[in-house]
N, C-alpha and C positions, 0 to 999 in steps of 0.2 A: 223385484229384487235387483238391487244394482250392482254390478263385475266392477270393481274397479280393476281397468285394462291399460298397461301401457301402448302408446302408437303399434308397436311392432307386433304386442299383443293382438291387439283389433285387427292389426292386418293377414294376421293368421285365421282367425276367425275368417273374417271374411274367403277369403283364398278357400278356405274349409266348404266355404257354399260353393263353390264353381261345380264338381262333380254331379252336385241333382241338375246342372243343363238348365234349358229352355224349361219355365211352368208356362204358358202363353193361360189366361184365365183371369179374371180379377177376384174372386170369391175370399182369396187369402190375404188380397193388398187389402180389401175391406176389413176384414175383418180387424188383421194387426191395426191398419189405423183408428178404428173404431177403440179399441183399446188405448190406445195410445191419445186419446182424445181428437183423434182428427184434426192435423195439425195443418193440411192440404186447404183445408176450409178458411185460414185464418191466412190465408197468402192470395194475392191477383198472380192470372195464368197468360198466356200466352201460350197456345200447345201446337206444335208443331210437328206434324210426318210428312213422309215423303220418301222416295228411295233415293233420291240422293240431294242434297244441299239443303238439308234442315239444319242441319249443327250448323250452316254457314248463316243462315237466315236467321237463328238463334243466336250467335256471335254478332251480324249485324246489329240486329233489334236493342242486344242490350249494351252494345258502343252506344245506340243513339240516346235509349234510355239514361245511363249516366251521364252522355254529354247532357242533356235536358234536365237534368240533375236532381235524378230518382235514384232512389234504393232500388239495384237491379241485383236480380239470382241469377246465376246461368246454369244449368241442366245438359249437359251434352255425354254420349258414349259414343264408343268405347273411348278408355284413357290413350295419350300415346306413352308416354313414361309411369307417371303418377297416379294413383286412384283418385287423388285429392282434385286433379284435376277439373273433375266431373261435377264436382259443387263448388264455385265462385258466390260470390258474394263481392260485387264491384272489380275490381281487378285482381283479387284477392282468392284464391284456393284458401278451401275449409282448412283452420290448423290442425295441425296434428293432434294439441292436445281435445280440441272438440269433437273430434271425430275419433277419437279414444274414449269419452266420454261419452258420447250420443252413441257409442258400440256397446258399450258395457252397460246402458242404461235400456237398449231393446233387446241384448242377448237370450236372454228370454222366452220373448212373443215371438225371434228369427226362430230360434229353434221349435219351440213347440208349433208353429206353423210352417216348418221344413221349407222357409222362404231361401229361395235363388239368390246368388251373386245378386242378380239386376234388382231384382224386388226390395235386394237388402238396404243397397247404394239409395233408391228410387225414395225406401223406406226415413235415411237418414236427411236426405236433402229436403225433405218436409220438414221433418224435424227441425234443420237449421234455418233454414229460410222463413220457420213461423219464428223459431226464438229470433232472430236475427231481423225482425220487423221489415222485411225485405216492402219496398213499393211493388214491384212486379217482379216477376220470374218468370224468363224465354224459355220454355221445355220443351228441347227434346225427344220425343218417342223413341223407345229403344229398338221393337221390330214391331213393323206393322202397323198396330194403332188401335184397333176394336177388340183387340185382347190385351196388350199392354198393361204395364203393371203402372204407367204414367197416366192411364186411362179414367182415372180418376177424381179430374178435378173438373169446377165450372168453369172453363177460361174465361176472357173477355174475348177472346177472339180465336179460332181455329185454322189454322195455315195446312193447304198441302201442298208440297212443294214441285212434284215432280212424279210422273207415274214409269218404272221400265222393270225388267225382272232382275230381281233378288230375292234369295230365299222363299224361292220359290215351293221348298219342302214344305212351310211352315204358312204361304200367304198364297196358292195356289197357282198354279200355272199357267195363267190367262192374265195376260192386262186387267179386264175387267173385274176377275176376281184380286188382284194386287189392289185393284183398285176402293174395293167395296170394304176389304179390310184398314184400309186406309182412310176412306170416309167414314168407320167407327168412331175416331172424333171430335164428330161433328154434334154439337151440342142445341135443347133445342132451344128456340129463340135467340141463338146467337150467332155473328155473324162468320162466315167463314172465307175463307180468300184462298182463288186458288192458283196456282201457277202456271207455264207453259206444258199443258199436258194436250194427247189428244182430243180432238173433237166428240168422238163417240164414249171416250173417259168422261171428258167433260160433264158428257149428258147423266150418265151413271151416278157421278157427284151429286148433278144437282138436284137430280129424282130424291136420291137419300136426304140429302136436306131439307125437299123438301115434305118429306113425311115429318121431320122435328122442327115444321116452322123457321126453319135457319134461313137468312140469306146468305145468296152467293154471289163473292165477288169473282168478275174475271180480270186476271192482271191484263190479259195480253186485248180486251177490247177498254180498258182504261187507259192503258200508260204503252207508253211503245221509247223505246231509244238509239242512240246514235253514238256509236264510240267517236271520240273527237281523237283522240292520242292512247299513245298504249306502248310503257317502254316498262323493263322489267320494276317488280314493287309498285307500279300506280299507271293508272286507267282513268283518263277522264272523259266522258259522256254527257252527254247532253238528254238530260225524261222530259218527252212530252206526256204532261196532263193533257186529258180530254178533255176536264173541264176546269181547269186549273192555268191554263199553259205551262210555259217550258221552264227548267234549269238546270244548270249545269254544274254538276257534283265530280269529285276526284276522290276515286276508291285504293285504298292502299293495297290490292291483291290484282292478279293478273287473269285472264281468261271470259269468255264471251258470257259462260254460265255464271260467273259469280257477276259479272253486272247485271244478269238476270235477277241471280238471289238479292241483292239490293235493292234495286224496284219494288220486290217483293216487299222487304222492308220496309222503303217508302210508302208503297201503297199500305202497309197496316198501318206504318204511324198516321199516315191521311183518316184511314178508321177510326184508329184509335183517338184520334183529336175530334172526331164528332163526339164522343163520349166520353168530354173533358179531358184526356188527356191532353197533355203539355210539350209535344213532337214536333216543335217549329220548325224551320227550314236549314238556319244554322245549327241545331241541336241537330240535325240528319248532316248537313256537310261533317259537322268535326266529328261526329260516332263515324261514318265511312273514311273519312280520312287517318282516324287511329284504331281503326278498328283490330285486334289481337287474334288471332286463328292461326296456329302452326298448324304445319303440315299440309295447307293447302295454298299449291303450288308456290311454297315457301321460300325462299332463296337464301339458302345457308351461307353461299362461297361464291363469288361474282368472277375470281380467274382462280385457276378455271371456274366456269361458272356451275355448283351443283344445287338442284332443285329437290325436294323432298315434296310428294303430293299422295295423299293416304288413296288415291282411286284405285275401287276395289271390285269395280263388275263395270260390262262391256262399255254403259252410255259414261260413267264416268270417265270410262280408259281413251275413249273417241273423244271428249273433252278435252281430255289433255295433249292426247299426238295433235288436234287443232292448235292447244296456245305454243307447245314445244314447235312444231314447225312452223307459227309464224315467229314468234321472239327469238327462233335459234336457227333460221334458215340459212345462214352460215358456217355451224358449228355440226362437226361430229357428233351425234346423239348416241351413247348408253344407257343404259339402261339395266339398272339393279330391279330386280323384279321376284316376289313371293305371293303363293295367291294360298288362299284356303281350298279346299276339297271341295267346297259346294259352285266354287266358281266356274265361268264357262272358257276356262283356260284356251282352248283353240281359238277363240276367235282373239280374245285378247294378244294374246301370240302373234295374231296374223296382222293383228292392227299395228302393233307398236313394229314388229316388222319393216311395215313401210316404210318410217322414218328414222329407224336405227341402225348404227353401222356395226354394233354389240349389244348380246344380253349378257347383263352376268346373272344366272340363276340362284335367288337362295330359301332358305329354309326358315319360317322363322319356328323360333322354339314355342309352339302353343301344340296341342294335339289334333286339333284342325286342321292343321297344313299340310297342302298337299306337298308329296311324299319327295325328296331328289330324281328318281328314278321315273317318273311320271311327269313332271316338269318337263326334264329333259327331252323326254319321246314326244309331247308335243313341239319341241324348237329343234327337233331333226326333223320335222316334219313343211318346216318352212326353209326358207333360205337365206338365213342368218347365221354368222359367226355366234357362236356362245361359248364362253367357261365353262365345265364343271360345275354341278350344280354344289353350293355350300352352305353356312353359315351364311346370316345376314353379317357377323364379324367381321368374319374370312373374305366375304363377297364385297365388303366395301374397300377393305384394307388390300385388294386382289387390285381393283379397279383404280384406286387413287394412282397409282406410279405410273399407269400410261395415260392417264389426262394429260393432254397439250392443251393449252393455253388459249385456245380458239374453241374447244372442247365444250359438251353440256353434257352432265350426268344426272339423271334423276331415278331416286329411288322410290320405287310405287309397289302398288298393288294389294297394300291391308295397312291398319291402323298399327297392327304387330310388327311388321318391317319398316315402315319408316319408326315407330317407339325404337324398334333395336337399334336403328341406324343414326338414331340421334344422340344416344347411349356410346356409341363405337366413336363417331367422326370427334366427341370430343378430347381435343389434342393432337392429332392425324391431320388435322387441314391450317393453313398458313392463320 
């Protein structure tokens, strides 16, 4: 039976699924797709986890793919404004009106299998990317990996990005076990690549693969590199192949990890060109030179200069006080800052500390967040000036009047505070 739903319609619906939470299981995504003729089967994958820089590794991949000039999907969560966000189709976000249509068309199979927010969105971008004849599609994982409702398909290739603790309630409390739910998508007979993790992770990886016949690549005894320059918006570096030799590529984003997550990149398009595909060397310059990813270490406003970077647990938060104090070791650093309840807010606090001369605490509006009154008691607990904890509104529009011009503000800490603070700054900043 088909809903004929307008936009606003579908997005109510949707919004309607957030309250059943987290399903972690695949038995349901099965199912619905099976109904739904299995639309997952009729698209090429790329699948990608990690706890932190998949969505960046998934945004590179299909820069390069379009510059190489394939039909690329892109698969990333959470949204920062948008839901539509989350399914591209070349540069492009899903229309309105197809994502009205592909809601009212599974309405249905979502409810009579009590499918999740994530399962729904996961449910539709199948849908689009099989009508949509897409060539490949960078996915995403949304938590974890071996439970995932993304967990579904054959890729061509399996990426893990990075192993540290996050959600930890849901992927357990040990490296090793973050780890082993994360090598869930490892598929067999195919090849997997894995990123700067540790040694003894490592080994964990590769045991799992190889119970499914998979090989394993490692980025960090393949490829190794060398920043040559680094000013804000572009980074250029120089990758050594092992057995390839060297060149020298300019990445339109700033910081040490996201030249990691490129290599990363590089080395799958190196895979992926063993098996026909078409990932040349200038199809990889001009995807990292135009590559599109807000929010990560973004640069909204150059004087004063404000930065927007969605890092949202400890190794991310220690990423960014590295690129901030070296590209702003001149400048006052603030620091707009909202975390969720599950994060490990003290240490966070004690990091950004370092190099902060202000926080300003806020709130954003999701029912996750952790609470003002809780915030605050951990940043009495350090030795830092702070405001009032507020609105991410209130807290942006609090901070802009005393930036001086020598100044750096960046807003962090969840995909929800920089989405609000990108929502606010419009019209507020020069």
């Amino acid at each position: 039976m088909f809903f004929d739903m307008t936009y606003e319609q579908a997005i109510a619906f949707l919004n309607s699924r957030i309250s059943i939470g987290w399903k972690l299981g695949l038995d349901s995504m099965r199912q619905m797709l099976t109904e739904l003729g299995n639309p997952q089967h009729k698209c090429r994958f790329v699948h990608i986890a990690g706890t932190n820089g998949k969505g960046s590794v998934a945004a590179l991949l299909h820069a390069i793919f379009q510059a190489a000039g394939y039909t690329s999907g892109l698969y990333t969560s959470p949204h920062l404004v948008d839901v539509r966000e989350r399914i591209r189709l070349n540069e492009a976000k899903i229309p309105q009106q197809a994502f009205a249509d592909l809601t009212g068309s599974v309405r249905p199979i979502i409810v009579k299998y009590n499918a999740t927010y994530f399962e729904t969105v996961t449910v539709l971008a199948f849908l689009y990317f099989a009508e949509s004849k897409t060539d490949i599609v960078c996915l995403e994982v949304g938590l974890g990996g071996r439970l995932d409702a993304t967990n579904v398909v054959d890729p061509e290739l399996s990426i893990i990005t990075s192993i540290s603790f996050d959600h930890t309630e849901h992927l357990g409390k040990t490296l090793p076990d973050i780890a082993r739910e994360k090598a869930g998508i490892i598929k067999r007979d195919r090849a997997c690549l894995i990123g700067d993790v540790p040694r003894n992770i490592f080994k964990i990886i590769k045991d799992i693969a190889r119970t499914h016949d998979a090989t394993v690549y490692d980025v960090n005894a393949l490829y190794h590199y060398t920043i040559l320059n680094e000013r804000l918006g572009r980074t250029t570096f120089k990758l050594h192949r092992a057995e390839a030799g060297s060149s020298q590529y300019t990445l339109n984003m700033n910081g040490e990890v996201q030249v990691g997550n490129a290599c990363l990149a590089i080395a799958a398009c190196d895979l992926l060109s063993r098996e026909g595909w078409i990932c040349n060397d200038q199809a990889i310059a001009a995807g990292l030179l135009n590559v599109n990813w807000p929010g990560r270490f973004q640069v909204v406003q150059r004087t004063p200069l404000i930065i927007f970077d969605v890092a949202h647990n400890v190794a991310a938060i220690n990423q960014l006080v590295r690129t901030m104090a070296r590209l702003c070791a001149n400048s006052d650093i603030i620091f707009v800052i909202g975390l969720l309840k599950d994060k490990d807010g003290d240490r966070i606090i004690q990091r950004l500390a370092q190099v902060a001369s202000m926080i300003q605490p806020v709130v954003p509006a999701i029912d996750r967040a952790l609470p003002a009154q809780e915030l605050q008691a951990i940043l009495m607990h350090h030795d830092i000036k702070f405001f009032p904890a507020c609105s991410v509104s209130e807290g942006i529009q609090n901070v802009l009047p005393i930036l001086k011009r020598n100044a750096a503000l960046c807003v962090t800490g969840s995909h929800y505070v920089v989405g609000e603070a990108m929502e606010t700054i419009k019209g507020l900043t020069k």
